[in-house]
C-alpha positions, -999 to +999 in steps of 0.1 A: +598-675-010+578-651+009+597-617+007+587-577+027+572-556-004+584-525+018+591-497-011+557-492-030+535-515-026+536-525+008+528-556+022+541-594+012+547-615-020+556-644-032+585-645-055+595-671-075+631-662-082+636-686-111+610-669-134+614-635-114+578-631-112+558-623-077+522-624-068+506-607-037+503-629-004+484-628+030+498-658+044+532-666+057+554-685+081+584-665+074+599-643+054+634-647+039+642-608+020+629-584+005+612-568-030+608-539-057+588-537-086+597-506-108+581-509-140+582-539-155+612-550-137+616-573-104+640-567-078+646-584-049+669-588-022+672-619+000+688-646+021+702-679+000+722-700+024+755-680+039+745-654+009+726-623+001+711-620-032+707-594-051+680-603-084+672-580-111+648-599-131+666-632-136+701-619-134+715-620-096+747-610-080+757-619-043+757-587-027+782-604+003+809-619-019+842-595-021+844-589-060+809-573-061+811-536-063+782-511-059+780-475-066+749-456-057+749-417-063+724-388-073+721-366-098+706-332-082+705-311-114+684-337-130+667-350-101+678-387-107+698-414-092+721-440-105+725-477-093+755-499-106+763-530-095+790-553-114+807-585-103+834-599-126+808-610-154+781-587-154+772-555-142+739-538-145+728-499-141+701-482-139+692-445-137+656-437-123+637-408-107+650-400-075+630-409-043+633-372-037+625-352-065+591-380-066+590-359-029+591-322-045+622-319-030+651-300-049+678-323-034+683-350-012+684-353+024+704-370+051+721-400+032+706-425+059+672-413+045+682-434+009+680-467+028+646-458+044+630-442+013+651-464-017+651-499-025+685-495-042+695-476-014+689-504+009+709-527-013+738-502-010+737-499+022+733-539+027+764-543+006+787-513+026+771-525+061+786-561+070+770-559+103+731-552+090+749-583+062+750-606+096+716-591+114+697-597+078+713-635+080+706-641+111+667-628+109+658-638+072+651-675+069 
């Protein structure tokens, strides 16, 4: 699947989400999500059917479905943020620089910049918004 590399690296890839692994692409019909590299781990977020995926290396969690829960916070005294999502099997967190302090800013900004300037504050967002839910359905083949 052809997926939006639009934190980082920008430009497309193709993901393979059974391995988890991407490789750089020029050519496309479509484009059906979105992705993250940080390190060595693969994120990506995209349509699969009625659902929105959420895939963290091979592990993924359906971002639409009611008994996934995401918290998404930051940490201004040491300049991080924290991502959690968990479903009724697994959960999965992960603490990271903050898009901000990467900026040489002491603290963050407007909380609509974290979508714009965060992968894991677009999935956030994604999973509070169901209306941006139904617009990424309807425009992510």
């Amino acid at each position: 699947m052809i997926l939006f590399n639009g934190f980082g690296d920008r430009g497309l890839v193709e993901f393979d989400p059974m391995s988890g692994h991407r490789h750089p692409t020029s050519t496309y019909n479509y484009v059906s999500g979105c992705f993250f590299q940080q390190g060595q781990n693969n994120s990506a977020l995209y349509k699969q059917g009625v659902d929105i995926i959420l895939q963290i290396q091979q592990r993924i969690w359906t971002i639409n479905h009611p008994e996934v829960q995401v918290l998404y916070s930051h940490d201004v005294s040491s300049g991080t943020t924290s991502f959690l999502i968990k479903d009724t099997l697994h959960q999965r967190e992960i603490t990271y620089q903050a898009w901000w302090s990467q900026h040489g800013l002491l603290r963050p900004g407007q909380p609509e910049e974290d979508e714009l300037n965060d992968f894991f504050g677009y999935v956030a967002e994604v999973w509070r918004n169901p209306e941006l839910q139904q617009a990424l359905l309807q425009s992510w083949v």
